[in-house]
Predicted model as a PDB file, atoms N, CA, C, CB and O in Angstrom, pLDDT in the B-factor column:
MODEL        1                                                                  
ATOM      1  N   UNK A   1      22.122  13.543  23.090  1.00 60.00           N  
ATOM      2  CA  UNK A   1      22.434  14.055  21.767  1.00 60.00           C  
ATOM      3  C   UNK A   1      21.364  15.021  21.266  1.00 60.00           C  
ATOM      4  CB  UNK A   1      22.595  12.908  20.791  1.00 60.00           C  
ATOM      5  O   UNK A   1      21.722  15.751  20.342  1.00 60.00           O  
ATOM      6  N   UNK A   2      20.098  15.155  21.718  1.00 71.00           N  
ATOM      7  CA  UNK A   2      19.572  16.372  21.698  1.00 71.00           C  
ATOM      8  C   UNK A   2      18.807  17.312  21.555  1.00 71.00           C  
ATOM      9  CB  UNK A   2      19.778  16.590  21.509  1.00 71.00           C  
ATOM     10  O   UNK A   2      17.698  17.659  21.147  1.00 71.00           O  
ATOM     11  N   UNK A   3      20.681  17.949  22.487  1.00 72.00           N  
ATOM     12  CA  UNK A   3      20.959  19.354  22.947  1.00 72.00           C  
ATOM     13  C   UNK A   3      21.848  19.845  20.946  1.00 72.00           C  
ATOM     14  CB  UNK A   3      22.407  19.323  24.938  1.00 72.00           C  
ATOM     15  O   UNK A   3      22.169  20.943  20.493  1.00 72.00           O  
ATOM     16  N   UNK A   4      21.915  18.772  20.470  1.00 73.00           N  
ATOM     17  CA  UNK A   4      22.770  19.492  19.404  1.00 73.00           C  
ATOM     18  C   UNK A   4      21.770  19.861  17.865  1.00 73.00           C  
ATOM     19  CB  UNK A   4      24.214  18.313  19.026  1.00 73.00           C  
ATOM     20  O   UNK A   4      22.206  20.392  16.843  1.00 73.00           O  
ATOM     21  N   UNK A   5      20.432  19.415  18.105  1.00 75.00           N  
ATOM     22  CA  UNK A   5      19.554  19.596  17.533  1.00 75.00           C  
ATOM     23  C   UNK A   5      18.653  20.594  18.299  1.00 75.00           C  
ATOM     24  CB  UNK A   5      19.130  18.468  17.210  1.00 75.00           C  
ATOM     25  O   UNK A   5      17.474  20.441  17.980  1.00 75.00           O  
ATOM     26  N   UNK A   6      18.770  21.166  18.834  1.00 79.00           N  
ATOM     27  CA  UNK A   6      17.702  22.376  19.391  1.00 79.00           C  
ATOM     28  C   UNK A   6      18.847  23.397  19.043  1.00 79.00           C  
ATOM     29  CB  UNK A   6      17.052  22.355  21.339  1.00 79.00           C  
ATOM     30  O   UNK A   6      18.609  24.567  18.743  1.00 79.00           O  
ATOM     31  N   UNK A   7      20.202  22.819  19.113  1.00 75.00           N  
ATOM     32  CA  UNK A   7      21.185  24.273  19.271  1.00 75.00           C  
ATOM     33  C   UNK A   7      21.351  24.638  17.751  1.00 75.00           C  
ATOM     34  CB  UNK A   7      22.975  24.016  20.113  1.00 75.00           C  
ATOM     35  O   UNK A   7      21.591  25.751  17.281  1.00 75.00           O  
ATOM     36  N   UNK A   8      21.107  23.059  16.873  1.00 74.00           N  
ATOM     37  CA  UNK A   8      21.284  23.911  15.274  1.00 74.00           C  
ATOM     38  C   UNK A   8      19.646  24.695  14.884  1.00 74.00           C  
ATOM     39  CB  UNK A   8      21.733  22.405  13.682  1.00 74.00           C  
ATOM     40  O   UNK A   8      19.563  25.802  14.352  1.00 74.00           O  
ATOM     41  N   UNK A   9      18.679  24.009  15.205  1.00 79.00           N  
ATOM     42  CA  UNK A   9      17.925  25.160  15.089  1.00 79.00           C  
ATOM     43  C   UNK A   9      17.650  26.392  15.587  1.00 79.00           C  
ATOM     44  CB  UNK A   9      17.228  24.911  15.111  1.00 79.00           C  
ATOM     45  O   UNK A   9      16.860  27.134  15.003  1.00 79.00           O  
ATOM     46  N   UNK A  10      18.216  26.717  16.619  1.00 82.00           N  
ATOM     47  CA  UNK A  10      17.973  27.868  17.705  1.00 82.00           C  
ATOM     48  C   UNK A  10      19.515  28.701  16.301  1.00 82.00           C  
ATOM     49  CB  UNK A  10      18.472  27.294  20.233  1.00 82.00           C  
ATOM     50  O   UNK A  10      19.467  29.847  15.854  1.00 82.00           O  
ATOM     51  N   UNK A  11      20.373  27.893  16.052  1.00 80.00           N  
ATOM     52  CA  UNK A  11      21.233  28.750  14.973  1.00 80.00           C  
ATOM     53  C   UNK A  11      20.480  29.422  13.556  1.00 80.00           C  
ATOM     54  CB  UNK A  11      22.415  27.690  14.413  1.00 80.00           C  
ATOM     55  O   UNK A  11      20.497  30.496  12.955  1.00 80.00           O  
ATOM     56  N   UNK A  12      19.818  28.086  13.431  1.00 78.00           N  
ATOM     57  CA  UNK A  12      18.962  28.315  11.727  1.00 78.00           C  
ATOM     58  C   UNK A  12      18.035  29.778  11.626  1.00 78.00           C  
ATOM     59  CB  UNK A  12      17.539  26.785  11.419  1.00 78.00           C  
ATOM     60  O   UNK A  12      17.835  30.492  10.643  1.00 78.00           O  
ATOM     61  N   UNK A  13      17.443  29.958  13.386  1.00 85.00           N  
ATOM     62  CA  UNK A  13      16.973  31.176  13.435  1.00 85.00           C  
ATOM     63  C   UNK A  13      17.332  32.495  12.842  1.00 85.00           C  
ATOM     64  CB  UNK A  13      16.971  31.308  14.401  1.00 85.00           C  
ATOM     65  O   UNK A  13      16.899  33.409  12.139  1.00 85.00           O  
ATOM     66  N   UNK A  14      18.572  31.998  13.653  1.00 85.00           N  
ATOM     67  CA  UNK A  14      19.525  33.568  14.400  1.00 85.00           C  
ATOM     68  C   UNK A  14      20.215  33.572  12.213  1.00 85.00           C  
ATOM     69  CB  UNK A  14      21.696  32.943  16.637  1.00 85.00           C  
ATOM     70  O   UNK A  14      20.106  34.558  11.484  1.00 85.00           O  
ATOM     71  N   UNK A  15      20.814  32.229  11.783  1.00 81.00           N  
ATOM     72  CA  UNK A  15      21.164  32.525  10.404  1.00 81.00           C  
ATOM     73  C   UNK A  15      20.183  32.916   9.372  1.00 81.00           C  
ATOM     74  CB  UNK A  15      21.756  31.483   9.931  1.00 81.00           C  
ATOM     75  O   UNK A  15      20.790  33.417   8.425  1.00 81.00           O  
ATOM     76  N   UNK A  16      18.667  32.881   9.143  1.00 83.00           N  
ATOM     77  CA  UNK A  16      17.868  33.414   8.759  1.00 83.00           C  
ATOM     78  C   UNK A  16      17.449  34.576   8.267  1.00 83.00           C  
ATOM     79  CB  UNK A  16      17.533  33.224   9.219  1.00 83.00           C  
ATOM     80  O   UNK A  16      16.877  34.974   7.251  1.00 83.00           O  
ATOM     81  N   UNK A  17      18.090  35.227   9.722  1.00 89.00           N  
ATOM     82  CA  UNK A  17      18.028  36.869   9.887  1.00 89.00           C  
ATOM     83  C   UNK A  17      19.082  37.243   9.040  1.00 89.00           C  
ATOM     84  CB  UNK A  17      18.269  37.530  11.461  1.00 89.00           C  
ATOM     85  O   UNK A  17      19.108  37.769   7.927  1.00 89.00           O  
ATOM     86  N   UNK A  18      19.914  36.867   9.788  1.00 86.00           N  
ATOM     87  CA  UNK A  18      21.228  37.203   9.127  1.00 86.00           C  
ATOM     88  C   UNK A  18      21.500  37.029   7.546  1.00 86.00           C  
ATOM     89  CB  UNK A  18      22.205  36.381   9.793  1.00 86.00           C  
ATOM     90  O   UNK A  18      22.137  37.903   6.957  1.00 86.00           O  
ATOM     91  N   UNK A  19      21.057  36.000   6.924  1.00 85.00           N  
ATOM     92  CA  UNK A  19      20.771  35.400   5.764  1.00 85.00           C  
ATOM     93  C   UNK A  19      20.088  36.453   5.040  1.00 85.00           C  
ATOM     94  CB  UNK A  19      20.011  34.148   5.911  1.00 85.00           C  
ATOM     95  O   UNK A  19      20.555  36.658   3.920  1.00 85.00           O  
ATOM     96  N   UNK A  20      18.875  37.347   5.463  1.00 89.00           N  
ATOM     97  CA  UNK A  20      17.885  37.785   4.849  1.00 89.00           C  
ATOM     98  C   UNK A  20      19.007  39.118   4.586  1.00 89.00           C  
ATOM     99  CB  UNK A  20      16.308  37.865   5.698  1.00 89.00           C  
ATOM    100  O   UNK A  20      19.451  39.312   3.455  1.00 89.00           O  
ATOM    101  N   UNK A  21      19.431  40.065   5.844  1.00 90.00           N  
ATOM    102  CA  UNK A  21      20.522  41.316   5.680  1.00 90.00           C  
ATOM    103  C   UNK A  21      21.049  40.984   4.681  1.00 90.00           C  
ATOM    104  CB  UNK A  21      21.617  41.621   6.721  1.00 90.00           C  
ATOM    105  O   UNK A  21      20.806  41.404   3.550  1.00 90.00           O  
ATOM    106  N   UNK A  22      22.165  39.849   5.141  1.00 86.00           N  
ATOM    107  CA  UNK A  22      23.262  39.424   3.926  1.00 86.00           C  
ATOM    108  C   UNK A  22      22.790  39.502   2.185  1.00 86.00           C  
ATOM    109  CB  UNK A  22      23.653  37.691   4.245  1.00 86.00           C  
ATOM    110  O   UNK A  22      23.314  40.105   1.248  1.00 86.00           O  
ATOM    111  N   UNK A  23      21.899  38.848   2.233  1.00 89.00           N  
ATOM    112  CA  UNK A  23      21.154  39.176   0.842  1.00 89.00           C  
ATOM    113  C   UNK A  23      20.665  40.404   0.337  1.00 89.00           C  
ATOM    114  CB  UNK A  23      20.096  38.521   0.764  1.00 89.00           C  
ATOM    115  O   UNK A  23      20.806  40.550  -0.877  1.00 89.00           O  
ATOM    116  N   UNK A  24      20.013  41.516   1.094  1.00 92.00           N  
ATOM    117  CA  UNK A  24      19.835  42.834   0.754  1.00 92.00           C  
ATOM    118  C   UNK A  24      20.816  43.695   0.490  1.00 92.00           C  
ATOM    119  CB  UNK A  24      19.235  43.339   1.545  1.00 92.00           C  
ATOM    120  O   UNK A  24      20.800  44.432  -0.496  1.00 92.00           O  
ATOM    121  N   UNK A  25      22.000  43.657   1.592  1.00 91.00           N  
ATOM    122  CA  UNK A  25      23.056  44.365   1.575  1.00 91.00           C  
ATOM    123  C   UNK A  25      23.792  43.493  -0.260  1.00 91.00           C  
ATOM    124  CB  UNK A  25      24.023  44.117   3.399  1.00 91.00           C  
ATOM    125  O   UNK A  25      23.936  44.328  -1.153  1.00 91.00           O  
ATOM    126  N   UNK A  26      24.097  42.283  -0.574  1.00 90.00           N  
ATOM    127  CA  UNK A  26      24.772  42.103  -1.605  1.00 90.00           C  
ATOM    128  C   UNK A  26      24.014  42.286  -2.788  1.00 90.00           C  
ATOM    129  CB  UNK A  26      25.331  40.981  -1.544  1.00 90.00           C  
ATOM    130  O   UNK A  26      24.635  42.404  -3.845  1.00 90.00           O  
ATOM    131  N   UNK A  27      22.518  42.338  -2.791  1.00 93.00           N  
ATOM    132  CA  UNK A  27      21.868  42.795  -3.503  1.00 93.00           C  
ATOM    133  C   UNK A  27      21.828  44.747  -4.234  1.00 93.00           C  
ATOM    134  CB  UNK A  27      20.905  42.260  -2.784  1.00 93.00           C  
ATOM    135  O   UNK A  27      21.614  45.399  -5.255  1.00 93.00           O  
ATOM    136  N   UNK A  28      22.166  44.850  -2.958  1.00 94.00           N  
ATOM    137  CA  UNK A  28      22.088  46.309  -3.306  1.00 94.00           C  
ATOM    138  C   UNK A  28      23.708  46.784  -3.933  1.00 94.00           C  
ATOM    139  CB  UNK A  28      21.605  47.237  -1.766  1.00 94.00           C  
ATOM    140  O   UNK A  28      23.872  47.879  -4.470  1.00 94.00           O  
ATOM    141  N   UNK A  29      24.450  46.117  -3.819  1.00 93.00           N  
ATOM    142  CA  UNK A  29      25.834  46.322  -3.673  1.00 93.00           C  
ATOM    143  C   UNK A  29      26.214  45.964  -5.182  1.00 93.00           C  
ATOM    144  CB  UNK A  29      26.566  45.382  -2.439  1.00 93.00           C  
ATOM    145  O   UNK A  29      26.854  46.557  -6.051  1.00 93.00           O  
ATOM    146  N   UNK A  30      25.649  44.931  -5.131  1.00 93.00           N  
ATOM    147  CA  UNK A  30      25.501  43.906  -6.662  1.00 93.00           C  
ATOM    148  C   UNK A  30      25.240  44.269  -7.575  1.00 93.00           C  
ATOM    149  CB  UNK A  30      24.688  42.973  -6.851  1.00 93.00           C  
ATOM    150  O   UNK A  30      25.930  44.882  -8.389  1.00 93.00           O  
ATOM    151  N   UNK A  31      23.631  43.797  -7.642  1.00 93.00           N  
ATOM    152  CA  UNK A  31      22.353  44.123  -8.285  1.00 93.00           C  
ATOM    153  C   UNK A  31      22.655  42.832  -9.115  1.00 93.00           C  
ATOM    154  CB  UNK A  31      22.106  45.738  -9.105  1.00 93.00           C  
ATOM    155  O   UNK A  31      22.509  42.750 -10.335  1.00 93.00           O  
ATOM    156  N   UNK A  32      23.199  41.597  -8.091  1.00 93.00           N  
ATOM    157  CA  UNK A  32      22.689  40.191  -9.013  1.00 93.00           C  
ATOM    158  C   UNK A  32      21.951  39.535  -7.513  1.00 93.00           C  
ATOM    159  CB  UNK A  32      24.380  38.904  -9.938  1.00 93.00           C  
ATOM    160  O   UNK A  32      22.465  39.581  -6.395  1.00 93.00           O  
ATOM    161  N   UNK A  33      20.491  38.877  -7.908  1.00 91.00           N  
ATOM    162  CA  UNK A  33      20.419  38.201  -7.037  1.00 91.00           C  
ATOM    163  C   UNK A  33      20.455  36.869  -6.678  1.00 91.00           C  
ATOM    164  CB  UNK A  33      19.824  38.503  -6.806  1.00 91.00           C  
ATOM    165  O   UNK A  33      19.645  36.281  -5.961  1.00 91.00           O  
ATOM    166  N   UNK A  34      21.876  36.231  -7.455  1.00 93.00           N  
ATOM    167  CA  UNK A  34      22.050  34.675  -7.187  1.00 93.00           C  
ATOM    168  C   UNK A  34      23.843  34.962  -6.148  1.00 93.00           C  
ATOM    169  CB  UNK A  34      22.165  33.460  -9.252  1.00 93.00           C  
ATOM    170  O   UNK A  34      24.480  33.991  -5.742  1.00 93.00           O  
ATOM    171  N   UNK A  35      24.266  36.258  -5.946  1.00 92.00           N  
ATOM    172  CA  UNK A  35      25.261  36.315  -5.069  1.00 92.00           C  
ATOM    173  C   UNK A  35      25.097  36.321  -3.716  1.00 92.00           C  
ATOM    174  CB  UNK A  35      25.873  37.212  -5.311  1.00 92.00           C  
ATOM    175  O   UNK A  35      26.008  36.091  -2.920  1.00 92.00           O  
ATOM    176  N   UNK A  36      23.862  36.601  -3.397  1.00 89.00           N  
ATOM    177  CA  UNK A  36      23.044  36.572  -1.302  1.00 89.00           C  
ATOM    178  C   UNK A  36      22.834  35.176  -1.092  1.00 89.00           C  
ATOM    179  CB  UNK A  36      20.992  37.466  -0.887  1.00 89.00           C  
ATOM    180  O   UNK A  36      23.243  34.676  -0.045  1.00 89.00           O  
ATOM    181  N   UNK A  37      22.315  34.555  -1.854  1.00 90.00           N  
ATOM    182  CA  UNK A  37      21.952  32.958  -1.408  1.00 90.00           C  
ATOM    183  C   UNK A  37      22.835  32.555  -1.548  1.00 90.00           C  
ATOM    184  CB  UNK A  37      21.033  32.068  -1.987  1.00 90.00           C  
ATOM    185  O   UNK A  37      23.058  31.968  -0.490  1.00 90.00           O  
ATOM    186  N   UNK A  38      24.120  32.328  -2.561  1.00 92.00           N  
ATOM    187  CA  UNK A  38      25.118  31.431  -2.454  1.00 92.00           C  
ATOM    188  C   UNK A  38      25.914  31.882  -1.488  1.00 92.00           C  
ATOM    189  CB  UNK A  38      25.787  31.189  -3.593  1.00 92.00           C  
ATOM    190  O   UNK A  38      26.798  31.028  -1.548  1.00 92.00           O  
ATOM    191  N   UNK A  39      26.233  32.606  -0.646  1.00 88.00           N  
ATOM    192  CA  UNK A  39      26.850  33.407   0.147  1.00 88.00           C  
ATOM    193  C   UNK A  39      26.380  32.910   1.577  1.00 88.00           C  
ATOM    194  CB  UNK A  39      26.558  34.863  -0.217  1.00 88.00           C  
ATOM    195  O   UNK A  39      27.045  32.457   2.508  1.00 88.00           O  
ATOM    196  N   UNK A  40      25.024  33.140   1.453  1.00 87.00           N  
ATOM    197  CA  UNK A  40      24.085  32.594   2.840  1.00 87.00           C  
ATOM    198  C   UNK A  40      24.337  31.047   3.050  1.00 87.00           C  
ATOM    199  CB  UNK A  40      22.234  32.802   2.588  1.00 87.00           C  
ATOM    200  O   UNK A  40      24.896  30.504   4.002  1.00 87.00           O  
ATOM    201  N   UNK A  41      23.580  30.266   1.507  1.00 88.00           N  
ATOM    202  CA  UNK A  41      24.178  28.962   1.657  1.00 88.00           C  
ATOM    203  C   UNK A  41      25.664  28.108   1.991  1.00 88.00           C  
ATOM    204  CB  UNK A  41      23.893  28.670   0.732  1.00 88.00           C  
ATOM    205  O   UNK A  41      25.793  27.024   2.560  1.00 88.00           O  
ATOM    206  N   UNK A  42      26.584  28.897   1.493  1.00 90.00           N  
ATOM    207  CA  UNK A  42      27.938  28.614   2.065  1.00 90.00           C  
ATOM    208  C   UNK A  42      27.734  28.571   3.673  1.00 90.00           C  
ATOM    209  CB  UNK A  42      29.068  29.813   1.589  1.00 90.00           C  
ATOM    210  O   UNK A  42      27.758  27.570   4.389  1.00 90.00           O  
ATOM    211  N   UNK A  43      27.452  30.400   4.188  1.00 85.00           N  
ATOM    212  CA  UNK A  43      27.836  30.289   5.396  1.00 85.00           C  
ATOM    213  C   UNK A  43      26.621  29.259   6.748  1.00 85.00           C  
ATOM    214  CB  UNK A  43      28.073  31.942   5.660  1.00 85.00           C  
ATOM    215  O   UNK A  43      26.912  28.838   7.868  1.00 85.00           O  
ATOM    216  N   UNK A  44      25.622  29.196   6.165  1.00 83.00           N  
ATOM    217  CA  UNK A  44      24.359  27.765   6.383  1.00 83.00           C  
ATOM    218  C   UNK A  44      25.147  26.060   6.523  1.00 83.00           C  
ATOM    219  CB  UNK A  44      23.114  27.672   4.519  1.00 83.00           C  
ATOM    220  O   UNK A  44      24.849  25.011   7.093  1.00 83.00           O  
ATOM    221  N   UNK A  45      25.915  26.387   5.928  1.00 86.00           N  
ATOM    222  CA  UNK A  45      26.517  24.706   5.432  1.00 86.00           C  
ATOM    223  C   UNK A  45      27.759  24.724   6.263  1.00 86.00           C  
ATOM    224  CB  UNK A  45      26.996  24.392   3.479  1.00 86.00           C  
ATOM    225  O   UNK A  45      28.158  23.776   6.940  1.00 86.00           O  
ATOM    226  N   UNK A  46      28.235  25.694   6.166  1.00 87.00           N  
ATOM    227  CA  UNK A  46      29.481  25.937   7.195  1.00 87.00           C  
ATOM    228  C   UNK A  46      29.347  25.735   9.117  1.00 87.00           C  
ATOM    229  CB  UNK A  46      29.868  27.660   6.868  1.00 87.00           C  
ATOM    230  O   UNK A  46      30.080  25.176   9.932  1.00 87.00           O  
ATOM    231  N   UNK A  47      27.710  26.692   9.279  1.00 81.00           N  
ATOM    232  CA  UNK A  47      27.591  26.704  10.558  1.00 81.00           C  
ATOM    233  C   UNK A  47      26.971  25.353  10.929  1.00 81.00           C  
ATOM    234  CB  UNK A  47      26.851  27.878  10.987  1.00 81.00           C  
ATOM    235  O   UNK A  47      27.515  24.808  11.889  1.00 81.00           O  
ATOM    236  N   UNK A  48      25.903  24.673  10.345  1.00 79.00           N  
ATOM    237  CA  UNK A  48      25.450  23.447  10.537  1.00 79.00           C  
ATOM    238  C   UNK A  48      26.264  22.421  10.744  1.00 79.00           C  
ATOM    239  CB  UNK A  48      24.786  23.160   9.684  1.00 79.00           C  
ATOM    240  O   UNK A  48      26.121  21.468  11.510  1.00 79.00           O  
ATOM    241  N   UNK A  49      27.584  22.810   9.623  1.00 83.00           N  
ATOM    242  CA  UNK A  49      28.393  21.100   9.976  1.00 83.00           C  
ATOM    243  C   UNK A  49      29.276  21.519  11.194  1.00 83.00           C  
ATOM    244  CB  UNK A  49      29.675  20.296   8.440  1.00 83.00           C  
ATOM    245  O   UNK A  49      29.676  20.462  11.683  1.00 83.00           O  
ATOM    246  N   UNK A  50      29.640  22.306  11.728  1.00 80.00           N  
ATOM    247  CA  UNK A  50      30.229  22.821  12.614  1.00 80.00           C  
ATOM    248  C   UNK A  50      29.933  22.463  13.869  1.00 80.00           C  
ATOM    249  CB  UNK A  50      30.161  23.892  12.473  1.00 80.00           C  
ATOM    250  O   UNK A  50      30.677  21.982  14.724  1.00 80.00           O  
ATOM    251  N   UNK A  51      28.285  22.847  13.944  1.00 75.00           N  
ATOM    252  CA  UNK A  51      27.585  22.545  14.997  1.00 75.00           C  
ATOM    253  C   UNK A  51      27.380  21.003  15.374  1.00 75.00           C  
ATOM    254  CB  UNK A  51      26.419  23.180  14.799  1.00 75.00           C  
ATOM    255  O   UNK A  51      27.389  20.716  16.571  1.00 75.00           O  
ATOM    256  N   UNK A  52      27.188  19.956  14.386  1.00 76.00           N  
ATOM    257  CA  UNK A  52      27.075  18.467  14.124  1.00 76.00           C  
ATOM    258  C   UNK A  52      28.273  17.899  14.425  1.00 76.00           C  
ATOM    259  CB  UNK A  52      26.710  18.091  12.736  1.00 76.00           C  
ATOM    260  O   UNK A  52      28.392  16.699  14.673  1.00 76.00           O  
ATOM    261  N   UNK A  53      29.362  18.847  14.420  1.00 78.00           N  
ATOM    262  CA  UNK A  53      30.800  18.228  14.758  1.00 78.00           C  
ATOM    263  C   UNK A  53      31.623  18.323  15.752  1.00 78.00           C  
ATOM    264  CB  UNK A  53      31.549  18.497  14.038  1.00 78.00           C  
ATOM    265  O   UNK A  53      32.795  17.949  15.817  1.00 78.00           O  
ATOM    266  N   UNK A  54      30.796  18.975  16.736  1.00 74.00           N  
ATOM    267  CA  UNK A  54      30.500  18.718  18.229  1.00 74.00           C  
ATOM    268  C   UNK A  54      30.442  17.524  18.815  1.00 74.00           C  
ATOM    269  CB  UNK A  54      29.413  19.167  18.564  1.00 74.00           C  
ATOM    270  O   UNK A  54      29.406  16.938  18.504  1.00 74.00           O  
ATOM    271  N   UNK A  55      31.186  16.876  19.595  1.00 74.00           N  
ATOM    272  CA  UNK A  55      31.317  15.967  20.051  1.00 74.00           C  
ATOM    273  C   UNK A  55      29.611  15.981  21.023  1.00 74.00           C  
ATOM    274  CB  UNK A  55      32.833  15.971  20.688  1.00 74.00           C  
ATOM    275  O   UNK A  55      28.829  16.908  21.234  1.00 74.00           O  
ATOM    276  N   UNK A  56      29.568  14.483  21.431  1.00 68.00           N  
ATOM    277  CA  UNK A  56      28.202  14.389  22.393  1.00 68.00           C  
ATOM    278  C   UNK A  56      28.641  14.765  23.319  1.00 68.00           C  
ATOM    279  CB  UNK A  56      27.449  13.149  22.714  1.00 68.00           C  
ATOM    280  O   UNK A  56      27.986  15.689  23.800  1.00 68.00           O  
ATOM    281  N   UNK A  57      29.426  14.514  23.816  1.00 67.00           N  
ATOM    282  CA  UNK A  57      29.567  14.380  25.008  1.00 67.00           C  
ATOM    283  C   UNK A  57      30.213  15.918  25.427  1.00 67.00           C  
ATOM    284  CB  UNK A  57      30.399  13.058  25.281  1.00 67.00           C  
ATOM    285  O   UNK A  57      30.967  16.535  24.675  1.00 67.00           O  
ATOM    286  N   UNK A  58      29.796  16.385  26.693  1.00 62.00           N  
ATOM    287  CA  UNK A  58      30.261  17.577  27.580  1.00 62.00           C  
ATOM    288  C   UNK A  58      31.268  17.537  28.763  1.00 62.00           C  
ATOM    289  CB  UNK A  58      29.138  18.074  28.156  1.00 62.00           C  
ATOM    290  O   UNK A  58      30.755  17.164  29.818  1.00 62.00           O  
ATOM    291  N   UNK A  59      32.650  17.855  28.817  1.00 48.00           N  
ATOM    292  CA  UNK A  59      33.036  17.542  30.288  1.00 48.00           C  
ATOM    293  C   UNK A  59      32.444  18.578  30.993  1.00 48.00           C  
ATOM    294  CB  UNK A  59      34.591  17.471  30.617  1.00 48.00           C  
ATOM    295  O   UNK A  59      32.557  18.635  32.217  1.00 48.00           O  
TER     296      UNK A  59                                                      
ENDMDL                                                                          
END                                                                             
């Protein structure tokens, strides 16, 4: 079981980045900055439970 904890952090990375764009780009687009984090946090909460809802087991 883990392989499913190295794979959500090896995600948290890669969403980070992505997280940080996402926020500049709606920032600039915006010009509110509570619309990038709730946006990031949705898609954070989305990919994490996703990843957790992976069965253990691999055939």
């Amino acid at each position: 079981m883990r392989w499913k904890y190295y794979y959500a952090c090896l995600l948290f990375l890669y969403s980070a980045v992505a997280g940080t764009v996402i926020n500049r780009i709606l920032y600039r687009k915006t010009h509110n900055v509570f619309v990038g984090p709730v946006v990031y946090g949705t898609l954070a909460t989305i990919f994490s439970t996703a990843c957790m809802m992976v069965p253990d087991y691999i055939y």
